[in-house]
Each structure stands twice: as structure tokens, then as C-alpha cells.
C-alpha positions as CSV (number, residue, x, y, z in Angstrom):
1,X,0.0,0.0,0.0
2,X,3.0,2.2,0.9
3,X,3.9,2.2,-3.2
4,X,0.1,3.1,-4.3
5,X,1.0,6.6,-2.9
6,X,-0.7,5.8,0.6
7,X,0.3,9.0,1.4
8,X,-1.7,10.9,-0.9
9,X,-4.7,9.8,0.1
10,X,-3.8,10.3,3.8
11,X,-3.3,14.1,2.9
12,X,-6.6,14.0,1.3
13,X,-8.0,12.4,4.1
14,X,-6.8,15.0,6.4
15,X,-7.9,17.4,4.6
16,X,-11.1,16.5,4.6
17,X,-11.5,15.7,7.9
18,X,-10.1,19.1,8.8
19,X,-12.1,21.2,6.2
20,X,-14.9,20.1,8.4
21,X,-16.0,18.1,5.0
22,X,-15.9,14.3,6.4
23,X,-17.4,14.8,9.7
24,X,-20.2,16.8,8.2
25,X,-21.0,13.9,5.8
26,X,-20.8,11.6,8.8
27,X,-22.9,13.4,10.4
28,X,-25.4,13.2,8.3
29,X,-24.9,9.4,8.4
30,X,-24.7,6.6,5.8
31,X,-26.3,8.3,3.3
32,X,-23.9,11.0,4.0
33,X,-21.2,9.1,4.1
34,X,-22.2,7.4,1.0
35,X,-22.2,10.7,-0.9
36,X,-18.7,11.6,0.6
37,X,-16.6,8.7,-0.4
38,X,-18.2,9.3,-3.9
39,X,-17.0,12.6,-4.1
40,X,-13.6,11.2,-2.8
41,X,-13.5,8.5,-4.7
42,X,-14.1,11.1,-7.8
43,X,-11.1,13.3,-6.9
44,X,-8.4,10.8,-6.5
45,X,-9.3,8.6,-9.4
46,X,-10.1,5.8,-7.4
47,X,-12.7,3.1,-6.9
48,X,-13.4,-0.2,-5.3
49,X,-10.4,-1.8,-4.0
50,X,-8.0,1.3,-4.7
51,X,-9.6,3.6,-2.7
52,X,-11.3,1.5,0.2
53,X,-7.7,-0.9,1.0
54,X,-6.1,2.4,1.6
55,X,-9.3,4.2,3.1
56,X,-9.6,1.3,5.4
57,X,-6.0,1.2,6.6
58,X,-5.9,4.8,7.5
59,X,-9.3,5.1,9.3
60,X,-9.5,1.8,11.1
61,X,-5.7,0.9,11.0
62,X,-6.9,-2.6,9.8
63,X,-6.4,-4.7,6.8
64,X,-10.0,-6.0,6.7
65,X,-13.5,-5.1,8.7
66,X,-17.1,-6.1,8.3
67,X,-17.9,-2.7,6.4
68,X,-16.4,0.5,5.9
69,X,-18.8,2.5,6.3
70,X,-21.0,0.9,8.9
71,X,-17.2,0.9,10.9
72,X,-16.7,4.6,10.4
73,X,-20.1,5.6,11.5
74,X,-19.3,3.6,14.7
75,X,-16.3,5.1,15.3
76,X,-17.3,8.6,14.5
77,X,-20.9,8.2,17.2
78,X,-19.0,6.0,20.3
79,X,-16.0,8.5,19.6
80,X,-18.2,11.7,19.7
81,X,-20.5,10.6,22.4
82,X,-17.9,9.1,24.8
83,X,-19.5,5.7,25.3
84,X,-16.1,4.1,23.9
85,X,-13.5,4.1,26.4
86,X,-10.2,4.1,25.4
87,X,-9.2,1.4,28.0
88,X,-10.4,-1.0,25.8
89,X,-8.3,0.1,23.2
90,X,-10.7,2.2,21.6
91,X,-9.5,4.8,19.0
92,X,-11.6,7.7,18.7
93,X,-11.7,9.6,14.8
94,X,-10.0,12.6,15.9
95,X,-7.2,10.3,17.9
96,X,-7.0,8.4,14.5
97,X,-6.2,12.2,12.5
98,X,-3.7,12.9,15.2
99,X,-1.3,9.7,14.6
100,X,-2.4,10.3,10.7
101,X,-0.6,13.9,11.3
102,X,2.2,12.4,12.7
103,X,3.3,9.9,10.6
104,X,6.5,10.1,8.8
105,X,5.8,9.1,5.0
106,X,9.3,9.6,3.5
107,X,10.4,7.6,6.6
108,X,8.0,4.7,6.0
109,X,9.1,4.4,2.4
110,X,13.0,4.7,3.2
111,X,12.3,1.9,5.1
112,X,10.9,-0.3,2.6
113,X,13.3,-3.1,0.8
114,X,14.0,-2.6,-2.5
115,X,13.9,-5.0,-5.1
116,X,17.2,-6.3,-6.4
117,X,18.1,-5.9,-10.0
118,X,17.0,-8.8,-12.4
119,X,20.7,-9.5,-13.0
120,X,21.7,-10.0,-9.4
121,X,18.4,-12.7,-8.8
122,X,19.8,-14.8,-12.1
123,X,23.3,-15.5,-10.1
């Protein structure tokens, strides 16, 4: 995910979220939400699996959930309402935009193993 410019659509993300655009739409909820991730979708030139993988990963910080958008709405009402405490390991959305802000992306590439040249492999 790191080479399909992850980081890209975190600063989109975070944009969003801090344009007031993503937590209006999930305020509005699943239809709202809905109409967001079209829009999204629609901006980054991405649909189905290249936009929700990376969606997913940056929202939820997991690989697989039972929906996305179902998850999301969770998240956002248990964070905003306070019924979710974080002694169970619950990450609220705004929690989940501050570790977002703080990630290094140049560092997290850097750190990625290259691939050696074909020439070195046939050896």
C-alpha cells in the first residue's frame, strides 16, 4: 500500500477531515457518508479496491472489517458521544487524525526493501 501513494490519500484524508467536509458527511450518516466517499473517490481517481484498502488502513488501521462505512459511523458516534473508552483500546476519529498527522511518510518508504536488479536474482 506504501507504493500506491498511501500518502496521498492520507493528505486527502486530512484534509477533509479538517475542512470540516468528512465529519459533516458523517454526520449526516450513511447516506452522508455514502455521498462523501463518492465525491472522494471522484477526486483521486479511485474506486473499489484502490480507494477502500487504503481508506480502510488509514481510518481503522486494519487490513479487513465487516464494512467500511457501517465501521466509520461507529467510530465517529462511540468517539463523539464518549460511550467508547479508550481502556479497551478504543480509538476515537480525531485520535485516529492525530497519529495520521504524525506519521512520517518519507520515513516509511525509506524503510521499505527494494527489489534487487533482475541480474543479481539470475546468479
Amino acid at each position: 500500500m506504501l507504493e500506491d501513494k498511501l500518502s496521498e490519500v492520507s493528505a486527502s484524508l486530512l484534509s477533509a477531515y479538517d475542512s470540516g467536509e468528512l465529519l459533516g458527511a458523517l454526520d449526516e450518516g450513511h447516506s452522508g457518508w455514502q455521498k462523501w466517499v463518492k465525491g472522494f473517490s471522484k477526486s483521486l481517481k479511485r474506486k473499489g479496491k484502490s480507494l477502500f484498502m487504503p481508506l480502510r488502513v488509514l481510518l481503522t488501521g486494519k487490513l479487513h472489517d465487516p464494512g467500511m462505512g457501517p465501521s466509520i459511523l461507529l467510530l465517529y458516534k462511540a468517539g463523539k458521544s464518549g460511550v467508547a473508552a479508550a481502556e479497551v483500546g478504543f480509538i476515537t476519529l480525531d485520535e485516529r487524525f492525530n497519529m495520521l498527522r504524525q506519521l512520517d511518510w518519507d520515513s516509511l518508504n525509506q524503510d521499505q526493501p527494494q527489489p534487487e536488479p533482475a541480474a543479481s536474482l539470475s546468479s
